[in-house]
C-alpha positions, 0 to 999 in steps of 0.5 A: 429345077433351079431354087426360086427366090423364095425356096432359096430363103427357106432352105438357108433357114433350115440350114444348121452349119451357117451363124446368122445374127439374131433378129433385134429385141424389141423395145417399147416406147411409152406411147398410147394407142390413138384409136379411131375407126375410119371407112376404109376397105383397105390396108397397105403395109410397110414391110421393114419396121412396121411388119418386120423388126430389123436393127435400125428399122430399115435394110442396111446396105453396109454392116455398121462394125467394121469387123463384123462386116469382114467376117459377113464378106468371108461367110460369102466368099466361102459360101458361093466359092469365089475366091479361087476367081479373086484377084491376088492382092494383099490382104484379107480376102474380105477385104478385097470383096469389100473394096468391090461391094462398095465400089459398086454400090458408090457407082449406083448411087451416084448414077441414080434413076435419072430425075428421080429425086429419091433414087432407090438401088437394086442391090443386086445389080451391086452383085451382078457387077461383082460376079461378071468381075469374077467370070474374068477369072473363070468363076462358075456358079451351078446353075442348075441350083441357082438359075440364070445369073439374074436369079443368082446375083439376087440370092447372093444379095438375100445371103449378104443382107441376112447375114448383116442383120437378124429380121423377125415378124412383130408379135401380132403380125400374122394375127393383125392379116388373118383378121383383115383378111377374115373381114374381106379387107384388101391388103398391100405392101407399100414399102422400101425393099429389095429383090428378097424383100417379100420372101423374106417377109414371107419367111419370118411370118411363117416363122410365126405360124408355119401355115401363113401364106402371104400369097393368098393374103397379098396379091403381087399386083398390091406389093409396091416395092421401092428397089422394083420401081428404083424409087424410095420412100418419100418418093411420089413414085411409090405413091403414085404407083400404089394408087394406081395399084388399088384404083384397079382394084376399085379403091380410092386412097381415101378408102385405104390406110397406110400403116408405117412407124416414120413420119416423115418417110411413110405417114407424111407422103401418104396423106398428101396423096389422100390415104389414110394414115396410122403410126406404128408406136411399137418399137423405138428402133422404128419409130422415128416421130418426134413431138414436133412432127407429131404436131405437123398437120402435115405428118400427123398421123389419123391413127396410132397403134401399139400392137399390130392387131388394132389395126382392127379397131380402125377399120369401121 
């Protein structure tokens, strides 16, 4: 039976003949927690610089160094044995890749989502275009590992992502979700993302305690994720989305908290769809808050913690 997304994710891990990079070190800003306690009976996670500590505080699409970004498209060609199906030309096989991830990717972010005013791409229709590319050439792929071709474009696109930056849980993460779940709070994810995105959160908290399962404590009907509904982070789509998402669950977005760590893109839009709202302070390659939004009536946050776990302090 083909690998599911996840145990793909599981497997790469315990594999010892592949480098991945390291997940970043976290660096604390001097921030004081604003602790406020607020009647809500819910809580809605950002996944990438809020639960997860990633360069840069959010998935990147391209390596940033131009050389490290060859060695990353070598490692994937090696890797699902593409290039007997490569197109012949001069230069470093890489380099070749290169030129068709990025013209893909130009090609989707050009097209849009049609009157979506922050269109999200799906990153793995990047490899989907690229494989079908390949299949000119007589590429093949062993489906009974990989699934159908859309379950394999998606695991080419967890290995290119992980392979271009290290991710990790924050410290407290598994703790702050066992106690909200301990007091029977509801949880959600409300986030910008991928196809991988969840079992890549789902990895680094069991990282954290192998016994976590994100499953029992996240319901796939509270994970809005921004590549599923083609709408990023201000988008009203997302938003809009998760309000739905916890009025069927008999939440109102007054009762419900949005944790993020950026002003403009998570605490911002959600106060103007009525949720509560906490700013995550606890690493500066995340937080992007600076003095004068924090004075904004309109991104100024209800809350702010450090640490994850004082989230806590804010439920009443």
């Amino acid at each position: 039976m083909p690998l599911t997304l996840e145990q793909y994710v599981e497997r790469l891990d315990s594999r010892t003949d592949l480098p991945w990079p390291a997940a970043p070190k976290i660096d604390a800003p001097k921030a004081k927690p604003k602790l406020k306690p607020m009647p809500v009976k819910g809580v809605l996670w950002t996944v990438y610089g809020t639960l997860v500590v990633i360069p840069q505080g959010e998935l990147l699409f391209e390596h940033p160094e131009e050389s490290l970004a060859d060695m990353v498209f070598e490692k994937l060609i090696k890797e699902f044995k593409m290039w007997n199906s490569m197109t012949r030309k001069p230069g470093a096989p890489s380099a070749y890749m290169k030129e068709l991830y990025n013209k893909a990717l130009t090609t989707l972010r050009m097209t849009g989502s049609g009157s979506e005013k922050f269109p999200e791409v799906q990153v793995e229709r990047v490899w989907d275009d690229i494989v079908k590319k390949l299949f000119q050439k007589e590429y093949t792929f062993d489906a009974a590992l990989y699934g159908s071709m859309n379950e394999y474009v998606k695991k080419i696109a967890y290995f290119y992502h992980a392979s271009i930056q290290g991710s990790a849980a924050y410290p407290g993460a598994v703790e702050a979700m066992k106690l909200l779940e301990d007091r029977k709070v509801t949880q959600g994810l409300l986030g910008d993302g991928q196809c991988f995105t969840v079992g890549q959160l789902q990895r680094c908290l069991k990282q954290q305690e192998p016994d976590f399962d994100l499953n029992a404590v996240i319901p796939s009907a509270l994970r809005i994720i921004s590549a599923e509904k083609k709408a990023r982070k201000p988008s009203d789509t997302l938003f809009k989305s998760v309000t739905a998402a916890i009025g069927a669950k008999g939440l109102s977005p007054a009762e419900v908290l949005h944790v993020g760590s950026n002003l403009a893109r998570d605490i911002g839009p959600a106060k103007k769809h009525g949720f509560r709202t906490a700013l995550f302070a606890g690493d500066k390659n995340s937080l992007a808050a600076t003095p004068e939004q924090l004075q904004d009536p309109a991104l100024r946050p209800d809350a702010m913690i450090t640490e994850l776990p004082q989230v806590l302090e804010l439920i009443e």
